[in-house]
Backbone as a chain_set.jsonl record, in Angstrom:
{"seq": "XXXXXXXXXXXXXXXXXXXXXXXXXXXXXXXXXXXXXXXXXXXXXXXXXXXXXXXXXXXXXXXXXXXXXXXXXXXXXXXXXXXXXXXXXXXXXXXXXXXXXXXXXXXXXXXXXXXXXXXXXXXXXXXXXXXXXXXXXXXXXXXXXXXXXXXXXXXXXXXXXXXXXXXXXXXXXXX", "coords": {"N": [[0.825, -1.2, 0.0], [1.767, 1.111, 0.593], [3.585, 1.846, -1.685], [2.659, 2.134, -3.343], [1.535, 4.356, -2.927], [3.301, 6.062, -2.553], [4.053, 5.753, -5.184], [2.145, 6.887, -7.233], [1.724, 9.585, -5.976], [3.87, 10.564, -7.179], [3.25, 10.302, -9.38], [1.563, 12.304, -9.253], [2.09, 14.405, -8.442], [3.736, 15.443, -10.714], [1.876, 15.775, -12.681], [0.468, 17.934, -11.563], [2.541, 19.929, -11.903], [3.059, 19.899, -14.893], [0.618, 20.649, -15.457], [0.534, 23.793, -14.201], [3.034, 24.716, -15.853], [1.312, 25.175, -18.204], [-0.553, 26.807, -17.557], [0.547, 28.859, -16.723], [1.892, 29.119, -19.736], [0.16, 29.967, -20.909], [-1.739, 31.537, -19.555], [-0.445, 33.615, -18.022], [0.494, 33.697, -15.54], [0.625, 31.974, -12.425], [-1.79, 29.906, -10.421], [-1.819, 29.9, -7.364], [-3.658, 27.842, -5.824], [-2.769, 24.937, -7.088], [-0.023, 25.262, -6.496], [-0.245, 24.901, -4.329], [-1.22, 22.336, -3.988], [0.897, 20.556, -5.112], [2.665, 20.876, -2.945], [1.412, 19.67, -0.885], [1.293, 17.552, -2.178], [3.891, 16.656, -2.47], [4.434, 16.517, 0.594], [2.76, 14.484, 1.599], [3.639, 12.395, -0.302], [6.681, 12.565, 0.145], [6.076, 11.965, 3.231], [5.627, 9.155, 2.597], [7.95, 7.456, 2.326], [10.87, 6.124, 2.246], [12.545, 6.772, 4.714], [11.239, 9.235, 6.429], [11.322, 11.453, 8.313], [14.091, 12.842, 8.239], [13.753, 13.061, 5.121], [11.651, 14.84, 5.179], [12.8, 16.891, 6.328], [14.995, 18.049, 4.576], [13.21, 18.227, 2.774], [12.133, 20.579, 4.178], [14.369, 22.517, 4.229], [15.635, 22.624, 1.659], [13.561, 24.181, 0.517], [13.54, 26.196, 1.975], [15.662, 27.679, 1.285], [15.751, 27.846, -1.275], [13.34, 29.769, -1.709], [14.216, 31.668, -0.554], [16.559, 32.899, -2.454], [15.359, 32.934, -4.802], [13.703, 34.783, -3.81], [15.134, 37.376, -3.451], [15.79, 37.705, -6.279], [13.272, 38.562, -6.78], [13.045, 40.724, -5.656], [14.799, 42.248, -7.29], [13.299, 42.766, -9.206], [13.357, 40.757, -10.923], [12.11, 38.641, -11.258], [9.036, 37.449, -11.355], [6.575, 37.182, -8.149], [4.829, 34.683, -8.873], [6.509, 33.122, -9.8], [8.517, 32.808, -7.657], [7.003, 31.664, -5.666], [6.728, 29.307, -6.837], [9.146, 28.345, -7.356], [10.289, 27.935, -4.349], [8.63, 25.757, -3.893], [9.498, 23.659, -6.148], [11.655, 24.026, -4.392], [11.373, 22.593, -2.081], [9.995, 20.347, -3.262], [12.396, 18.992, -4.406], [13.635, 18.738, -2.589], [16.874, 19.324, -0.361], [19.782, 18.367, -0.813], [19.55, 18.187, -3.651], [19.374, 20.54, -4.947], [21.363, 22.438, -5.997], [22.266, 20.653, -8.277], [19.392, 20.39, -9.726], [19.078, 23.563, -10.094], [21.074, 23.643, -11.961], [19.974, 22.39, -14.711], [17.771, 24.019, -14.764], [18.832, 25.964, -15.259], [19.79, 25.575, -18.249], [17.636, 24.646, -19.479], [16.475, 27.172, -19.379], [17.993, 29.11, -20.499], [18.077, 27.609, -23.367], [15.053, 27.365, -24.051], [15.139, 30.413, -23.487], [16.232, 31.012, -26.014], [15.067, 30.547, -27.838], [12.897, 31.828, -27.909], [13.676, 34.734, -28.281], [15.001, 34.306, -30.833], [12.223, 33.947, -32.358], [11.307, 36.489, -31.383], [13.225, 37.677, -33.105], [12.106, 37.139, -35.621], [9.556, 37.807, -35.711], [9.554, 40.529, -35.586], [12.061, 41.484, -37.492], [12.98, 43.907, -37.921], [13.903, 44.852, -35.369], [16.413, 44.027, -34.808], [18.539, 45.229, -35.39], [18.675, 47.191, -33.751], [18.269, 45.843, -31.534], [20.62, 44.546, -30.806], [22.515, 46.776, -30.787], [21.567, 48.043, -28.5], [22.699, 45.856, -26.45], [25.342, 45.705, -27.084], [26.175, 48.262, -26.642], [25.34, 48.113, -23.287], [26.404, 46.114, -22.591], [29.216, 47.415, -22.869], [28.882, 48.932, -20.822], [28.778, 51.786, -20.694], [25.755, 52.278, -21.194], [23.256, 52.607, -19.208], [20.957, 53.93, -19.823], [19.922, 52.752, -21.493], [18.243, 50.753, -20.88], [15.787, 51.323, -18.981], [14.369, 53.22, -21.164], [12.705, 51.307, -22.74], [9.912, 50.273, -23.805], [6.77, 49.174, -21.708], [5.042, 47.377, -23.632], [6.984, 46.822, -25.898], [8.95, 45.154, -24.405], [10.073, 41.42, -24.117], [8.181, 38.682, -22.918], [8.453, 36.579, -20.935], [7.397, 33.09, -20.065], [7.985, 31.849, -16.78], [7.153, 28.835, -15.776], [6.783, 26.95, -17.151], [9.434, 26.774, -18.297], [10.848, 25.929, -15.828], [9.606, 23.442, -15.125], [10.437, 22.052, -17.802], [13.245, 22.238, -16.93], [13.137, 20.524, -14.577], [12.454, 17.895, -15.727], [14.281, 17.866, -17.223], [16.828, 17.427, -15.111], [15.528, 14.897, -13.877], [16.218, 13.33, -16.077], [18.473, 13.006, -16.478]], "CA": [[0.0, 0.0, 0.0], [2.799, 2.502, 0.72], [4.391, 1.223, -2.207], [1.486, 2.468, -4.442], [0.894, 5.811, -2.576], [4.179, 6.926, -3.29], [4.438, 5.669, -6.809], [0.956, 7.622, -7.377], [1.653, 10.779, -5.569], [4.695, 11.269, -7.737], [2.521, 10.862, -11.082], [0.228, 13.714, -9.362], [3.165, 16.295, -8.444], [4.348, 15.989, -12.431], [0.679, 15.728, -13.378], [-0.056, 19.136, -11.572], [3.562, 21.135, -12.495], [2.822, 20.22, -16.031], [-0.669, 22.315, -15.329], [1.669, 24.445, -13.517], [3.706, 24.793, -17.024], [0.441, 25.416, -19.542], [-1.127, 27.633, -17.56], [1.224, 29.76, -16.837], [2.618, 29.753, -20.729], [-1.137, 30.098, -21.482], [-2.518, 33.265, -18.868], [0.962, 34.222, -17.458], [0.413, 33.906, -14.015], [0.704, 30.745, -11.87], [-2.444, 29.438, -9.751], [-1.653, 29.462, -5.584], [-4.104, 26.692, -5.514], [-2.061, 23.822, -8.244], [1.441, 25.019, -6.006], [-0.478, 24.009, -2.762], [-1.702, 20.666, -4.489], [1.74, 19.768, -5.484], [3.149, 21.163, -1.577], [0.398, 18.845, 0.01], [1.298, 16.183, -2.234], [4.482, 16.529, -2.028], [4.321, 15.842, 2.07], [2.316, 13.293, 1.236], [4.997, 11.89, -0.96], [7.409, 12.408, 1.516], [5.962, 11.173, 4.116], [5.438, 7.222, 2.325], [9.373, 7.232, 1.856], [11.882, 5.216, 3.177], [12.739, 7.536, 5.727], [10.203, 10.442, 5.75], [11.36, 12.158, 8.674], [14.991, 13.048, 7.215], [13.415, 13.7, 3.867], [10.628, 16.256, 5.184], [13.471, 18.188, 7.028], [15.775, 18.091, 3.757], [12.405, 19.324, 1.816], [12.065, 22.008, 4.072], [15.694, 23.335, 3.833], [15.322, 23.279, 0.293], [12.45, 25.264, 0.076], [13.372, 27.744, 2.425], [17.049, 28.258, 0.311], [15.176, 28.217, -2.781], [12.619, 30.484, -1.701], [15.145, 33.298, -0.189], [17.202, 32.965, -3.433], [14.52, 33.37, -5.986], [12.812, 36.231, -3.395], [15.819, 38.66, -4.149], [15.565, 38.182, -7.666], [11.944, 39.448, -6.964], [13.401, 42.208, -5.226], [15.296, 42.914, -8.357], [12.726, 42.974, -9.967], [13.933, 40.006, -12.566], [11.604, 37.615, -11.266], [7.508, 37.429, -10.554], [6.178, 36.712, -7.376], [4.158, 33.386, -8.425], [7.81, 31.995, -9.6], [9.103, 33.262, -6.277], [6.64, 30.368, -4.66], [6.641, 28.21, -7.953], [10.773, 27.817, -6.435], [10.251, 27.492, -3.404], [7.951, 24.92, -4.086], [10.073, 23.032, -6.432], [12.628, 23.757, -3.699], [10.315, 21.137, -1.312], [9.902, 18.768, -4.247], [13.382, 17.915, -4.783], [15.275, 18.538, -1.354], [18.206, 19.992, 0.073], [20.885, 17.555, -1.675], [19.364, 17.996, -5.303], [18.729, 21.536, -5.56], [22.114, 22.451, -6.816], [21.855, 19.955, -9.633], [18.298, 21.34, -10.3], [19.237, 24.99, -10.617], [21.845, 23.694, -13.182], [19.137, 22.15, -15.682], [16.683, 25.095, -14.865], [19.461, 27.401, -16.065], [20.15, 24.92, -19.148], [16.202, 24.805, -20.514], [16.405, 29.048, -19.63], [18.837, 29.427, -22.167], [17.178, 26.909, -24.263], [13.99, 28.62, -24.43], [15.284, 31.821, -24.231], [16.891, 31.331, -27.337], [14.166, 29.911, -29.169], [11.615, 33.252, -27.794], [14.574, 35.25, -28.814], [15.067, 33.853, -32.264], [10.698, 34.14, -32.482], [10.874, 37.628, -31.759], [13.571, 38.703, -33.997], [11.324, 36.528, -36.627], [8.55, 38.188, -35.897], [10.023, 41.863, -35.745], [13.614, 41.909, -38.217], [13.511, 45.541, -37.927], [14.499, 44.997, -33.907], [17.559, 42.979, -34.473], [19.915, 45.738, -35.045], [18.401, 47.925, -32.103], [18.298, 44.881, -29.755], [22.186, 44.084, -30.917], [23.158, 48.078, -30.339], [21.788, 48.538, -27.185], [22.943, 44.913, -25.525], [26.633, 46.129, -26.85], [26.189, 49.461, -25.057], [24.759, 47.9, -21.547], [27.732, 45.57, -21.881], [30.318, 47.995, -22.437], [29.195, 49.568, -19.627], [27.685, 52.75, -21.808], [24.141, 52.501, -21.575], [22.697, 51.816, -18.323], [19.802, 54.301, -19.535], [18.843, 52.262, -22.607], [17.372, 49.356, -20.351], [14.759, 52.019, -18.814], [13.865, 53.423, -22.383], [12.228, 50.657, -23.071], [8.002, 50.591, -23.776], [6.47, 47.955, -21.674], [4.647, 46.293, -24.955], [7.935, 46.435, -26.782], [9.535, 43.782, -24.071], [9.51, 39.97, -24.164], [7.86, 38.272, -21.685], [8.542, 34.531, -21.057], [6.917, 32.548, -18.756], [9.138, 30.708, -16.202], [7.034, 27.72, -14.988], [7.521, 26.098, -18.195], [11.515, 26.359, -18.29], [11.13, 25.151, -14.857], [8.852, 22.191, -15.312], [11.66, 21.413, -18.453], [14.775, 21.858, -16.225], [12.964, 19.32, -13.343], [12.672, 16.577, -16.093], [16.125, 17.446, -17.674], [17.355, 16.81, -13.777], [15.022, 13.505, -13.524], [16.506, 12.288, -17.014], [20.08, 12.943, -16.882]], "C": [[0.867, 1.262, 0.0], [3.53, 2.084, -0.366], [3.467, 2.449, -3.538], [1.081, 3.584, -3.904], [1.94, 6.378, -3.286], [4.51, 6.614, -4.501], [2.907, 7.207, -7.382], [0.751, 9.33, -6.851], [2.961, 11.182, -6.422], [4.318, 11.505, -8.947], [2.003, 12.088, -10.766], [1.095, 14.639, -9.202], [3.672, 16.529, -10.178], [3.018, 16.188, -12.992], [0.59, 17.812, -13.398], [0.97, 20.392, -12.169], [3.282, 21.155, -13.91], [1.506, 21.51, -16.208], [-0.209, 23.295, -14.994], [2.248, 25.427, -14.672], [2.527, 25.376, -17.829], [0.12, 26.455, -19.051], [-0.612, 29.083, -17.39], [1.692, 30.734, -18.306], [1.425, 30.459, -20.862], [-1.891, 31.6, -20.938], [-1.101, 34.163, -18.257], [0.567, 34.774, -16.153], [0.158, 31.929, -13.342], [-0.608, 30.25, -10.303], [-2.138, 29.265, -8.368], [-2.105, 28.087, -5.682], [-3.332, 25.174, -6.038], [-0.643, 24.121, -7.652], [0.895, 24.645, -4.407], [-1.153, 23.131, -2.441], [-0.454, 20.218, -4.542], [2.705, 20.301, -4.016], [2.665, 19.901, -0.697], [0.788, 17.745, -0.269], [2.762, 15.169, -2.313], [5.269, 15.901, -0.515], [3.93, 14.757, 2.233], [3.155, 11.951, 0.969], [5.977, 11.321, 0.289], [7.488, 11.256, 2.929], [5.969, 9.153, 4.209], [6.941, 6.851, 1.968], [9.833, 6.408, 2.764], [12.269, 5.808, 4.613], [12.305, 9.187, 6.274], [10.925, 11.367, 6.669], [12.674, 13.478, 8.441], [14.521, 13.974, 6.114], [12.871, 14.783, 3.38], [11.706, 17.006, 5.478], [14.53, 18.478, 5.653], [14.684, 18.935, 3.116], [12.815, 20.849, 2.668], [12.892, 23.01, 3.871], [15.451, 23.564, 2.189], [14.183, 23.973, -0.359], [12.183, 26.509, 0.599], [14.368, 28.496, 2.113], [16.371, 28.969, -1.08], [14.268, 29.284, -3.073], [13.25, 32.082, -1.308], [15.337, 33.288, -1.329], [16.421, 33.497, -4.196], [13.615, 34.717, -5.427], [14.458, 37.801, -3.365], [15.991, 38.803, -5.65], [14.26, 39.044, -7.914], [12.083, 40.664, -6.596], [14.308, 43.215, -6.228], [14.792, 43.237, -9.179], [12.455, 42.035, -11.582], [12.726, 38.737, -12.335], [9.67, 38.144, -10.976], [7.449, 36.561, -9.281], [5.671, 35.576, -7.182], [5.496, 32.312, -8.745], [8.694, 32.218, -8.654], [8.561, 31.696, -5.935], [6.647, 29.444, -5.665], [8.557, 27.442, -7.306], [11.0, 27.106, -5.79], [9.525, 26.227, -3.253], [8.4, 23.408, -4.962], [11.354, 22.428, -5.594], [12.522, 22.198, -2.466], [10.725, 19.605, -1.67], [11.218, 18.078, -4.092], [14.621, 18.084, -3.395], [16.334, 19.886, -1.71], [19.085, 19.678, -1.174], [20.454, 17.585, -3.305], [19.083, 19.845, -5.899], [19.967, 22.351, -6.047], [21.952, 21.767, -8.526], [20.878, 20.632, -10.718], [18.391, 22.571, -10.869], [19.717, 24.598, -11.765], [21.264, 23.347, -14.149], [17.849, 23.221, -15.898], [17.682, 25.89, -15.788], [19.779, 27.075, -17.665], [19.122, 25.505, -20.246], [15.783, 26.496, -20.342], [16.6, 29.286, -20.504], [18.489, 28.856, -23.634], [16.307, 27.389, -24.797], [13.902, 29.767, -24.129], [15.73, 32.247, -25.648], [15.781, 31.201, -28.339], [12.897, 31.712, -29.128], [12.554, 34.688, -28.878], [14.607, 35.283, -30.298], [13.049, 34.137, -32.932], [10.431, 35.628, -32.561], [11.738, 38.616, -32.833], [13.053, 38.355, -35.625], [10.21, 37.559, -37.064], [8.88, 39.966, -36.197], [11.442, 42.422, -36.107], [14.23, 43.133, -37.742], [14.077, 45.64, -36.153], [15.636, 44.539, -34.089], [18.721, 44.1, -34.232], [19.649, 46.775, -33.78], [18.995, 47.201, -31.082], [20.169, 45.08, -30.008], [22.704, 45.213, -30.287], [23.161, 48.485, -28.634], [22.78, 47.437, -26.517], [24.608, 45.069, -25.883], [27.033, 47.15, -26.314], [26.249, 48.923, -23.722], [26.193, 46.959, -21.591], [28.999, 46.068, -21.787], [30.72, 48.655, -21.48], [28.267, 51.29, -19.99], [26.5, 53.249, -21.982], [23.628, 52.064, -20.624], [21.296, 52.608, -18.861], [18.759, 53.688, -20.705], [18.211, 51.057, -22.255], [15.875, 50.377, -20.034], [14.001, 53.092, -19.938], [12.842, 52.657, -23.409], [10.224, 50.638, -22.908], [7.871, 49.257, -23.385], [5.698, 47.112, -23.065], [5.631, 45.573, -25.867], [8.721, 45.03, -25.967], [9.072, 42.577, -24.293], [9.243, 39.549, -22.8], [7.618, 36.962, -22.082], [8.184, 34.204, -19.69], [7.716, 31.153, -17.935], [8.285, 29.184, -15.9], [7.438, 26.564, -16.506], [8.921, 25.61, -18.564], [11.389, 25.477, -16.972], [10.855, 23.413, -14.505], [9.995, 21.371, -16.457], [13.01, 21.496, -17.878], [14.227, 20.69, -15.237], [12.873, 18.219, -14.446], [13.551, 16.614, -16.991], [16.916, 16.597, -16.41], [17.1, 14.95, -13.634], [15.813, 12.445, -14.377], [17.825, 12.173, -16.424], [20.667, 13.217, -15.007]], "O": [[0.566, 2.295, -0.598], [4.626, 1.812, 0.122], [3.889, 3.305, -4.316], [0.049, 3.988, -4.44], [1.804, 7.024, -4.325], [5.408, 7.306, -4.981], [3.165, 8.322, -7.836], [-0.129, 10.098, -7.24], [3.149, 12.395, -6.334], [4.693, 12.453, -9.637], [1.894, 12.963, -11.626], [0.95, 15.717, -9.778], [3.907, 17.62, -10.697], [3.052, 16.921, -13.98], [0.613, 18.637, -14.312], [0.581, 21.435, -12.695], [3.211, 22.281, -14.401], [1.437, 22.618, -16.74], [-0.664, 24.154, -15.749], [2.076, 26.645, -14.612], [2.933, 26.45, -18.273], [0.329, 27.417, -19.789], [-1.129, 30.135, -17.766], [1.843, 31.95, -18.426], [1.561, 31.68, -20.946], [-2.416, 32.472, -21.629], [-1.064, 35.391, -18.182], [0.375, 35.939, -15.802], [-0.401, 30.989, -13.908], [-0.129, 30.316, -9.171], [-2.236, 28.062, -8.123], [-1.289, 27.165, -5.653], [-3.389, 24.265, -5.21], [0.204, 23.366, -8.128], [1.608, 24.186, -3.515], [-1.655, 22.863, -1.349], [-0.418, 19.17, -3.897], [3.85, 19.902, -4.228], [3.411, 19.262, 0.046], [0.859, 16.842, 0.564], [2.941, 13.952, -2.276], [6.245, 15.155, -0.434], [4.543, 13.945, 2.926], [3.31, 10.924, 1.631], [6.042, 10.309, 0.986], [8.237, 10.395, 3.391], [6.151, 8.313, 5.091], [7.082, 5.854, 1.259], [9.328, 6.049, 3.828], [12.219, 5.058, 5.588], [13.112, 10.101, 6.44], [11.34, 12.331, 6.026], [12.429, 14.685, 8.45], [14.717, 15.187, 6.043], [13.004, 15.455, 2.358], [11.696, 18.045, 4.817], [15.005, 19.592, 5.875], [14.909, 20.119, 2.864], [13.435, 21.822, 2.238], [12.561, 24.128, 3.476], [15.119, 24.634, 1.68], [14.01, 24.232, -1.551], [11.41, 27.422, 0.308], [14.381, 29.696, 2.389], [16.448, 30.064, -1.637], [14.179, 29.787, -4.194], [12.878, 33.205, -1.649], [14.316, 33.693, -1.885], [16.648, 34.685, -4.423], [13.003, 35.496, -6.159], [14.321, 39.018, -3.242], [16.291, 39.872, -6.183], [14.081, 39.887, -8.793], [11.431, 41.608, -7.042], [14.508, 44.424, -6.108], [15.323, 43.927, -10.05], [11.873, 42.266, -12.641], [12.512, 37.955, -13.261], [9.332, 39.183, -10.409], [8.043, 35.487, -9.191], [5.684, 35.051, -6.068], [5.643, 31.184, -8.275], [9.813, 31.748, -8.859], [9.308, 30.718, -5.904], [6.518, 28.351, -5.116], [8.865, 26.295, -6.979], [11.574, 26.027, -5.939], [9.922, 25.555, -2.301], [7.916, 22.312, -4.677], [11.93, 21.344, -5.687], [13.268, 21.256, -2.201], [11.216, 18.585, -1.185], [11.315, 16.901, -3.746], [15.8, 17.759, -3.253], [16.526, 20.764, -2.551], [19.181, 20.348, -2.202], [21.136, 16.945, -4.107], [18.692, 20.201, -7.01], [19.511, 23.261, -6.739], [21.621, 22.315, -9.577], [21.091, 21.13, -11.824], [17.909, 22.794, -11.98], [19.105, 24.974, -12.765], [21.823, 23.905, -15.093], [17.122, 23.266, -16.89], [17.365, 26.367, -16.878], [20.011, 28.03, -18.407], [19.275, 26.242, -21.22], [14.922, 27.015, -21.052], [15.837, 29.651, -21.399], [18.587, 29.437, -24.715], [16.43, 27.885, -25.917], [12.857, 30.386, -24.332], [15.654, 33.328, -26.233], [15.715, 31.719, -29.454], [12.377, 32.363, -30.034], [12.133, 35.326, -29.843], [14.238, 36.283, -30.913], [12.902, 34.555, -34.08], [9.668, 36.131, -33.386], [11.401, 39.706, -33.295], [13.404, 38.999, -36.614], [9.962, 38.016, -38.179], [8.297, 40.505, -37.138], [12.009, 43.346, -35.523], [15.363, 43.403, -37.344], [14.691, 46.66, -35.841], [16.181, 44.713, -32.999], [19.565, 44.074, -33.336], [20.527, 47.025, -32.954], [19.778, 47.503, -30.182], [20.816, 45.81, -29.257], [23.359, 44.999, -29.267], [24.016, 48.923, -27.863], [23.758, 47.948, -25.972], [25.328, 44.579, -25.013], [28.032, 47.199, -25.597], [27.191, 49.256, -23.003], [27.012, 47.088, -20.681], [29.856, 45.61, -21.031], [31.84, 48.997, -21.099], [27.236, 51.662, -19.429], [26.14, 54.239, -22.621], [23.313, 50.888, -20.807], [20.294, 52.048, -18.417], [17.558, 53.873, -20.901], [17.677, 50.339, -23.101], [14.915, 50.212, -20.787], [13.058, 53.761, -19.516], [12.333, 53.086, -24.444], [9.553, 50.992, -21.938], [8.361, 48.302, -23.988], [6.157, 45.986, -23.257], [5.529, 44.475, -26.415], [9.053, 44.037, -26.615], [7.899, 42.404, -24.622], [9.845, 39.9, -21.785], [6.99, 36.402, -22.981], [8.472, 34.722, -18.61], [7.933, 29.997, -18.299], [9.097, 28.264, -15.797], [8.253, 25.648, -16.612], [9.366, 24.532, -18.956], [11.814, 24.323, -17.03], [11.523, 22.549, -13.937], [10.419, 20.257, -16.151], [13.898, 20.801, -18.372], [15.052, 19.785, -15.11], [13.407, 17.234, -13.936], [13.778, 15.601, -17.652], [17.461, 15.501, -16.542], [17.92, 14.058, -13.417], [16.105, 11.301, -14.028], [18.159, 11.12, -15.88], [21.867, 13.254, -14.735]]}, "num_chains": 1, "name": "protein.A"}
């Protein structure tokens, strides 16, 4: 019976991050309720393990690292608030001991599908390419800190993280 909870509660935490993933690409915002289904079921999880009590205290370290970390990017302004707890929440899922690893396939499928949004929008709008190129060799020479705040919110890209994230946790799982 505990054999078959925790096989079954780990289909439902990938079941719900994939929802997690659509809906986010889909309304661009991430549901509270579907990150405190996959929290719950997470514990759940947890708890039918080999050694639950260990495992919960490893989740919670990694969800209260993961959750500082990703809450000063919010303070930078680089991140949204629902992938603040979408983090922290992944931070849970996979522990203390894995959340190194993790970051490193989140940052993999970033670059991944940043490139591809990237490559989409200079598809969709040619006439940006040599702008985007001019300024991003200014801001890196150092040159242009004022051509980041020049920018018209409509003109930015906006990518939605739960999806990179949901593809860095089953880059991690594969490899």
């Amino acid at each position: 019976m505990a054999a078959e909870m925790f096989t079954y509660t780990y289909y439902l935490i990938w079941l719900v991050f994939i929802t997690i993933a659509v809906f986010d690409a889909r309304e661009h915002r991430i549901p509270n309720y579907a990150l405190l289904l996959v929290l719950v079921t997470a514990i759940i999880h947890k708890a039918f393990s080999a050694s639950p009590a260990p495992s919960l205290i490893e989740a919670f370290i990694g969800a209260l690292f993961m959750f500082g970390f990703s809450f000063v990017f919010f303070m930078l302004r680089a991140m949204a608030p629902g992938d603040v707890k979408l983090l922290g929440v992944v931070g849970f899922v996979v522990g203390w001991h894995h959340l190194l690893d993790t970051a490193f396939w989140i940052a993999v499928s970033t670059v991944i599908v940043g490139s591809f949004y990237a490559v989409y929008r200079l598809a969709e709008r040619p006439e940006l390419a040599q702008t985007t190129m001019f300024k991003y060799s200014v801001i890196v020479s150092g040159k242009g800190r004022d051509l980041i705040s020049n920018d018209v919110g409509a003109n930015k890209l906006r990518m939605p993280f739960a999806p990179i994230v949901v593809i860095g946790l089953a880059l991690h799982q594969y490899f």
